[in-house]
C-alpha positions, 0 to 999 in steps of 0.5 A: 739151626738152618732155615729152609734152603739156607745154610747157617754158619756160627762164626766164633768171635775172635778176642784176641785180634782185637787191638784193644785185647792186644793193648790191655794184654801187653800193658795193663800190668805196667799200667797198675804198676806205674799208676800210682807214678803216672795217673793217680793226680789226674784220675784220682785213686786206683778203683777196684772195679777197673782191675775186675772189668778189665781181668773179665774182658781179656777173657771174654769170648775165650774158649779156654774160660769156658763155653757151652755147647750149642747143639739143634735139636733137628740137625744135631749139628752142634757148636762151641759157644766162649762164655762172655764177660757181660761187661757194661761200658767198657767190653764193646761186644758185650755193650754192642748186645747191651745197647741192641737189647735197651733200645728194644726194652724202651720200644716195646714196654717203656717210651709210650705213644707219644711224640719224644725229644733228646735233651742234652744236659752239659757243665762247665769245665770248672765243676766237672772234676766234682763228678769224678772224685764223688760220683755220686753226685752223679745220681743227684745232677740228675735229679737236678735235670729231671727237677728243671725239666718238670718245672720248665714244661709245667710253666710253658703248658701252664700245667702245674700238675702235669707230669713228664717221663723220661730216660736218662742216660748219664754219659762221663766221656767226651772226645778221646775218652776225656772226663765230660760228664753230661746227660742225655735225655729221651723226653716225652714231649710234652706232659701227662695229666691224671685224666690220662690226656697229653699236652704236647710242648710249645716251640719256646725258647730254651734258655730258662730251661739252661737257668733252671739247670744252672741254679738247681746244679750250683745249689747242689754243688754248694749244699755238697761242699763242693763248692762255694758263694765266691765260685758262684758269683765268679760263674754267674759273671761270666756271659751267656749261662755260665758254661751250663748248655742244653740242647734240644733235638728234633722231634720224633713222631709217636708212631716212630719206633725205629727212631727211639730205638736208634736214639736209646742204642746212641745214649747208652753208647760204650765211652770208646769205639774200637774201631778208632783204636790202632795199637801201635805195638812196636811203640807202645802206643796208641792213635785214637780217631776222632771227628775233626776238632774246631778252633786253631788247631784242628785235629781228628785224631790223638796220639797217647802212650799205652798207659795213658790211653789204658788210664783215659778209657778205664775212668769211665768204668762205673762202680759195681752197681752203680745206674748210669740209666734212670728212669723218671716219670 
Protein backbone atom coordinates (compact mmCIF):
# COMPACT_ATOMS: atom_id res chain seq x y z
CA UNK A 1 0.00 0.00 0.00
CA UNK A 2 2.70 2.69 0.68
CA UNK A 3 6.07 2.99 -1.29
CA UNK A 4 9.54 3.32 0.13
CA UNK A 5 9.61 6.83 1.96
CA UNK A 6 6.16 7.52 0.90
CA UNK A 7 3.05 7.81 2.67
CA UNK A 8 -0.16 6.93 0.53
CA UNK A 9 -3.39 8.26 1.44
CA UNK A 10 -7.04 6.81 -0.17
CA UNK A 11 -9.26 9.77 -0.48
CA UNK A 12 -12.76 8.33 -0.61
CA UNK A 13 -14.74 10.21 -3.38
CA UNK A 14 -17.65 12.17 -2.33
CA UNK A 15 -20.92 11.84 -4.74
CA UNK A 16 -23.25 13.54 -2.91
CA UNK A 17 -21.28 17.18 -3.38
CA UNK A 18 -21.51 17.05 -6.65
CA UNK A 19 -24.02 19.58 -8.17
CA UNK A 20 -24.70 17.16 -10.60
CA UNK A 21 -25.91 14.37 -7.74
CA UNK A 22 -27.67 17.52 -6.15
CA UNK A 23 -29.76 18.29 -9.45
CA UNK A 24 -30.77 14.76 -10.24
CA UNK A 25 -31.51 13.85 -6.32
CA UNK A 26 -33.87 17.20 -5.97
CA UNK A 27 -35.57 17.07 -9.52
CA UNK A 28 -35.46 13.93 -11.22
CA UNK A 29 -38.57 12.63 -9.58
CA UNK A 30 -40.37 15.85 -10.89
CA UNK A 31 -38.78 15.41 -13.73
CA UNK A 32 -40.36 11.65 -14.96
CA UNK A 33 -43.29 13.00 -13.60
CA UNK A 34 -43.82 15.95 -15.70
CA UNK A 35 -41.95 14.48 -18.62
CA UNK A 36 -44.95 13.33 -20.52
CA UNK A 37 -46.19 17.32 -20.00
CA UNK A 38 -42.99 19.00 -20.53
CA UNK A 39 -40.49 16.71 -22.77
CA UNK A 40 -41.80 13.98 -24.68
CA UNK A 41 -42.56 16.24 -28.18
CA UNK A 42 -38.91 17.25 -28.41
CA UNK A 43 -37.22 14.35 -26.91
CA UNK A 44 -39.56 11.68 -28.22
CA UNK A 45 -40.82 8.58 -25.48
CA UNK A 46 -39.82 8.35 -22.02
CA UNK A 47 -36.81 5.28 -22.56
CA UNK A 48 -36.47 2.71 -19.70
CA UNK A 49 -32.62 2.92 -19.88
CA UNK A 50 -32.41 6.89 -18.69
CA UNK A 51 -34.63 5.96 -15.12
CA UNK A 52 -31.91 2.96 -14.74
CA UNK A 53 -28.61 4.84 -15.64
CA UNK A 54 -29.95 7.51 -13.70
CA UNK A 55 -31.28 5.58 -10.25
CA UNK A 56 -27.60 3.56 -10.53
CA UNK A 57 -25.59 6.96 -10.62
CA UNK A 58 -27.11 8.48 -7.34
CA UNK A 59 -25.91 5.53 -5.78
CA UNK A 60 -22.59 5.49 -7.28
CA UNK A 61 -19.43 5.81 -5.09
CA UNK A 62 -22.13 5.61 -1.92
CA UNK A 63 -20.92 3.57 1.12
CA UNK A 64 -24.39 2.58 2.26
CA UNK A 65 -24.78 0.66 -1.56
CA UNK A 66 -22.12 -1.36 -0.48
CA UNK A 67 -18.20 -1.62 -0.64
CA UNK A 68 -15.40 -3.65 -0.44
CA UNK A 69 -12.93 -3.90 1.81
CA UNK A 70 -9.29 -3.13 0.59
CA UNK A 71 -6.62 -4.33 3.08
CA UNK A 72 -2.41 -4.67 2.07
CA UNK A 73 -1.19 -7.60 2.66
CA UNK A 74 2.16 -6.17 4.27
CA UNK A 75 1.05 -3.04 6.21
CA UNK A 76 -2.66 -4.20 6.91
CA UNK A 77 -3.65 -1.32 6.54
CA UNK A 78 -7.16 -1.50 5.07
CA UNK A 79 -9.98 0.80 3.73
CA UNK A 80 -13.64 1.10 2.52
CA UNK A 81 -13.93 1.15 -1.02
CA UNK A 82 -18.03 2.50 -2.44
CA UNK A 83 -19.39 0.08 -5.28
CA UNK A 84 -19.27 2.29 -8.56
CA UNK A 85 -22.47 2.28 -10.97
CA UNK A 86 -19.88 1.62 -14.01
CA UNK A 87 -22.02 3.87 -15.82
CA UNK A 88 -21.13 4.46 -19.69
CA UNK A 89 -21.85 8.28 -20.80
CA UNK A 90 -23.58 9.67 -18.33
CA UNK A 91 -21.62 8.99 -14.79
CA UNK A 92 -18.62 11.04 -15.28
CA UNK A 93 -16.39 9.35 -12.63
CA UNK A 94 -16.98 6.14 -14.23
CA UNK A 95 -16.70 7.34 -17.98
CA UNK A 96 -13.54 9.48 -16.71
CA UNK A 97 -12.01 5.42 -16.02
CA UNK A 98 -13.80 4.27 -19.03
CA UNK A 99 -12.03 6.91 -21.15
CA UNK A 100 -8.44 6.27 -19.30
CA UNK A 101 -8.71 2.71 -19.96
CA UNK A 102 -9.90 2.94 -23.97
CA UNK A 103 -7.19 5.10 -24.84
CA UNK A 104 -4.60 2.54 -23.44
CA UNK A 105 -6.85 -0.46 -25.17
CA UNK A 106 -6.20 1.52 -28.70
CA UNK A 107 -2.29 2.25 -27.78
CA UNK A 108 -1.21 -0.95 -26.74
CA UNK A 109 -3.29 -3.55 -28.99
CA UNK A 110 -5.46 -1.95 -31.44
CA UNK A 111 -3.93 1.58 -33.61
CA UNK A 112 -0.75 -0.22 -35.34
CA UNK A 113 2.58 1.59 -36.37
CA UNK A 114 1.61 3.78 -38.62
CA UNK A 115 0.98 7.41 -39.02
CA UNK A 116 -3.33 8.21 -38.15
CA UNK A 117 -5.74 11.15 -38.45
CA UNK A 118 -9.18 12.22 -37.11
CA UNK A 119 -11.85 12.52 -39.35
CA UNK A 120 -14.76 14.26 -38.15
CA UNK A 121 -18.35 13.28 -40.02
CA UNK A 122 -21.28 15.82 -39.41
CA UNK A 123 -25.30 16.49 -41.13
CA UNK A 124 -27.42 18.89 -41.68
CA UNK A 125 -29.87 19.99 -38.90
CA UNK A 126 -32.61 18.74 -41.32
CA UNK A 127 -31.91 14.92 -40.71
CA UNK A 128 -30.61 14.98 -37.24
CA UNK A 129 -33.78 14.26 -35.62
CA UNK A 130 -33.92 10.96 -38.04
CA UNK A 131 -30.84 9.61 -35.60
CA UNK A 132 -32.88 10.28 -32.41
CA UNK A 133 -36.15 8.75 -32.93
CA UNK A 134 -34.56 5.41 -34.51
CA UNK A 135 -31.24 4.97 -33.33
CA UNK A 136 -30.29 2.64 -34.98
CA UNK A 137 -29.55 4.36 -37.78
CA UNK A 138 -26.97 5.28 -35.96
CA UNK A 139 -24.92 1.99 -36.52
CA UNK A 140 -25.76 2.44 -40.37
CA UNK A 141 -24.21 6.35 -40.76
CA UNK A 142 -21.64 4.62 -39.70
CA UNK A 143 -21.26 2.53 -42.20
CA UNK A 144 -21.82 5.03 -44.60
CA UNK A 145 -18.63 7.00 -43.11
CA UNK A 146 -16.58 3.68 -43.12
CA UNK A 147 -18.09 2.77 -46.98
CA UNK A 148 -16.52 6.70 -48.28
CA UNK A 149 -13.80 6.81 -46.50
CA UNK A 150 -12.64 3.26 -48.04
CA UNK A 151 -13.61 4.38 -51.50
CA UNK A 152 -11.98 7.98 -51.13
CA UNK A 153 -8.55 6.36 -50.04
CA UNK A 154 -8.95 3.56 -52.55
CA UNK A 155 -9.21 6.41 -55.43
CA UNK A 156 -6.56 8.75 -54.27
CA UNK A 157 -3.65 5.76 -54.00
CA UNK A 158 -5.09 4.10 -56.89
CA UNK A 159 -5.50 0.89 -54.65
CA UNK A 160 -8.55 -0.65 -55.35
CA UNK A 161 -7.65 -3.41 -53.25
CA UNK A 162 -6.44 -1.46 -50.32
CA UNK A 163 -8.02 -1.64 -47.03
CA UNK A 164 -8.07 1.08 -43.93
CA UNK A 165 -8.63 0.47 -40.21
CA UNK A 166 -10.41 2.65 -38.27
CA UNK A 167 -12.09 3.47 -34.77
CA UNK A 168 -15.40 5.17 -34.67
CA UNK A 169 -16.82 6.80 -32.04
CA UNK A 170 -20.37 7.86 -32.62
CA UNK A 171 -20.82 11.39 -30.49
CA UNK A 172 -24.92 12.48 -30.41
CA UNK A 173 -24.28 15.95 -28.34
CA UNK A 174 -23.21 19.43 -29.33
CA UNK A 175 -22.83 22.30 -27.15
CA UNK A 176 -25.26 22.60 -23.98
CA UNK A 177 -26.00 19.16 -24.43
CA UNK A 178 -28.35 19.63 -27.78
CA UNK A 179 -28.98 16.71 -30.22
CA UNK A 180 -25.92 16.97 -33.02
CA UNK A 181 -24.98 13.34 -33.76
CA UNK A 182 -21.73 13.24 -35.61
CA UNK A 183 -19.04 10.94 -36.04
CA UNK A 184 -15.27 10.77 -35.07
CA UNK A 185 -12.97 8.77 -36.51
CA UNK A 186 -9.18 7.52 -35.78
CA UNK A 187 -7.96 6.82 -39.29
CA UNK A 188 -4.91 5.13 -40.40
CA UNK A 189 -3.51 7.01 -42.86
CA UNK A 190 -3.31 5.61 -45.38
CA UNK A 191 -4.02 1.80 -46.70
CA UNK A 192 -3.25 -1.75 -45.88
CA UNK A 193 -2.24 -4.25 -48.78
CA UNK A 194 -2.23 -7.86 -48.53
CA UNK A 195 1.70 -8.09 -48.78
CA UNK A 196 1.66 -6.43 -45.56
CA UNK A 197 2.77 -2.72 -47.23
CA UNK A 198 1.28 0.55 -46.42
CA UNK A 199 0.51 3.07 -48.61
CA UNK A 200 0.46 6.65 -46.81
CA UNK A 201 -2.54 9.09 -48.05
CA UNK A 202 -1.57 12.05 -50.38
CA UNK A 203 -2.50 15.65 -49.46
CA UNK A 204 -5.98 15.81 -51.55
CA UNK A 205 -8.67 17.95 -51.26
CA UNK A 206 -11.49 16.93 -49.01
CA UNK A 207 -14.53 17.52 -51.00
CA UNK A 208 -15.30 14.23 -52.94
CA UNK A 209 -14.84 12.56 -49.55
CA UNK A 210 -17.92 15.29 -47.86
CA UNK A 211 -19.97 13.84 -51.36
CA UNK A 212 -19.21 10.25 -51.17
CA UNK A 213 -20.54 11.23 -47.57
CA UNK A 214 -23.53 12.90 -48.85
CA UNK A 215 -24.93 10.55 -51.03
CA UNK A 216 -24.12 7.29 -49.23
CA UNK A 217 -26.34 9.12 -46.25
CA UNK A 218 -29.20 10.18 -48.32
CA UNK A 219 -29.70 6.86 -50.02
CA UNK A 220 -29.68 5.24 -46.53
CA UNK A 221 -31.98 7.77 -45.29
CA UNK A 222 -34.42 7.34 -48.43
CA UNK A 223 -34.08 3.37 -48.46
CA UNK A 224 -35.09 3.57 -44.41
CA UNK A 225 -38.11 5.90 -45.38
CA UNK A 226 -37.06 8.35 -43.48
CA UNK A 227 -36.97 10.52 -45.96
CA UNK A 228 -37.98 11.29 -49.54
CA UNK A 229 -36.80 12.36 -53.72
CA UNK A 230 -38.47 15.88 -52.85
CA UNK A 231 -35.95 16.49 -49.63
CA UNK A 232 -33.21 15.18 -51.77
CA UNK A 233 -33.51 17.69 -54.33
CA UNK A 234 -34.59 20.30 -51.88
CA UNK A 235 -30.94 19.55 -50.08
CA UNK A 236 -28.72 18.81 -53.19
CA UNK A 237 -29.93 22.67 -54.16
CA UNK A 238 -28.68 24.36 -51.39
CA UNK A 239 -24.87 25.70 -52.03
CA UNK A 240 -21.55 23.87 -50.97
CA UNK A 241 -22.36 19.80 -49.67
CA UNK A 242 -25.77 20.46 -48.30
CA UNK A 243 -24.89 20.70 -44.73
CA UNK A 244 -22.82 17.53 -44.82
CA UNK A 245 -19.01 18.57 -43.31
CA UNK A 246 -15.77 16.60 -42.86
CA UNK A 247 -13.04 17.67 -41.36
CA UNK A 248 -9.38 16.45 -41.38
CA UNK A 249 -7.17 16.77 -38.33
CA UNK A 250 -3.54 16.74 -38.38
CA UNK A 251 -1.42 13.91 -38.69
CA UNK A 252 0.02 12.08 -35.85
CA UNK A 253 3.42 10.65 -36.39
CA UNK A 254 3.37 6.39 -35.99
CA UNK A 255 5.94 6.48 -33.05
CA UNK A 256 3.27 8.88 -31.11
CA UNK A 257 1.69 6.99 -28.43
CA UNK A 258 0.82 9.69 -26.14
CA UNK A 259 -0.90 11.57 -29.03
CA UNK A 260 -3.41 8.38 -29.79
CA UNK A 261 -3.89 7.96 -26.60
CA UNK A 262 -4.98 11.58 -25.73
CA UNK A 263 -6.88 11.60 -29.13
CA UNK A 264 -9.29 7.84 -28.12
CA UNK A 265 -9.84 9.58 -24.40
CA UNK A 266 -11.10 13.04 -26.49
CA UNK A 267 -13.72 10.81 -29.08
CA UNK A 268 -15.38 8.74 -26.52
CA UNK A 269 -15.81 11.81 -24.11
CA UNK A 270 -18.86 11.72 -21.74
CA UNK A 271 -21.79 14.17 -23.48
CA UNK A 272 -21.60 16.88 -20.58
CA UNK A 273 -18.79 18.12 -18.26
CA UNK A 274 -19.46 18.46 -14.67
CA UNK A 275 -17.36 20.98 -14.40
CA UNK A 276 -19.63 23.47 -16.25
CA UNK A 277 -22.62 22.51 -14.30
CA UNK A 278 -23.68 25.15 -11.40
CA UNK A 279 -26.78 24.12 -9.88
CA UNK A 280 -28.82 26.69 -8.60
CA UNK A 281 -30.65 25.30 -5.96
CA UNK A 282 -32.77 27.86 -4.46
CA UNK A 283 -34.18 28.38 -8.04
CA UNK A 284 -34.03 25.35 -9.57
CA UNK A 285 -32.07 25.90 -12.16
CA UNK A 286 -29.19 25.40 -13.97
CA UNK A 287 -26.06 27.42 -15.79
CA UNK A 288 -24.42 25.35 -17.81
CA UNK A 289 -20.80 26.75 -19.41
CA UNK A 290 -19.78 26.80 -22.70
CA UNK A 291 -17.02 27.78 -25.23
CA UNK A 292 -17.96 31.41 -26.67
CA UNK A 293 -20.68 31.02 -29.47
CA UNK A 294 -20.40 33.02 -33.01
CA UNK A 295 -22.66 34.90 -34.73
CA UNK A 296 -24.89 37.90 -33.27
CA UNK A 297 -25.66 36.87 -30.37
CA UNK A 298 -22.36 35.71 -28.80
CA UNK A 299 -22.65 33.59 -25.77
CA UNK A 300 -20.83 31.06 -23.31
CA UNK A 301 -22.96 30.01 -21.03
CA UNK A 302 -26.98 28.62 -21.19
CA UNK A 303 -29.31 29.18 -18.74
CA UNK A 304 -32.01 25.91 -18.28
CA UNK A 305 -34.92 25.05 -15.76
CA UNK A 306 -33.79 21.58 -13.83
CA UNK A 307 -36.11 19.53 -15.66
CA UNK A 308 -35.02 20.79 -18.93
CA UNK A 309 -31.28 20.59 -18.15
CA UNK A 310 -32.35 16.74 -16.69
CA UNK A 311 -34.09 16.21 -20.21
CA UNK A 312 -31.16 17.61 -22.34
CA UNK A 313 -27.93 15.59 -20.92
CA UNK A 314 -30.18 12.20 -20.41
CA UNK A 315 -30.96 12.05 -24.68
CA UNK A 316 -27.67 10.97 -24.88
CA UNK A 317 -27.94 7.92 -22.62
CA UNK A 318 -27.63 4.93 -25.24
CA UNK A 319 -29.60 2.06 -25.22
CA UNK A 320 -28.44 -0.94 -23.12
CA UNK A 321 -26.31 -2.76 -25.25
CA UNK A 322 -26.08 -0.47 -27.83
CA UNK A 323 -21.97 0.35 -29.32
CA UNK A 324 -21.38 3.80 -30.02
CA UNK A 325 -17.39 2.34 -30.54
CA UNK A 326 -17.04 0.48 -33.98
CA UNK A 327 -14.24 -0.93 -35.19
CA UNK A 328 -13.54 -1.31 -38.93
CA UNK A 329 -10.54 -2.66 -40.71
Amino acid sequence: MQGVGTSAVYHPRKPHQSQLWQLLNDHYRDFELNYDEHSVRQYGYPRRVVSDVVTDYLKCGDLREGFARVRCPDCRHEYLLAFSCRGRWFCPSCHAKKGIQFGEHLRGEILYPVPHRQYVFSIPKILRLNFKYNRKLLTRLCHCANRSLKTYFRTALNQPQGEIGAVMAIQTFGDYGRWHPHLHIIVADGLFLQNGSFYVMPKIDLRPLQELFRAAVLQMLLKEERINEELIEKIMRWRYTSGFSVHKGEQLASDDGDGQEALAQYIIRNPFSVEKIHYQQKSGQVIYKSKMSHGKNKKNFELFSAEEFIAAITQHIPEKNFQLVRYYC
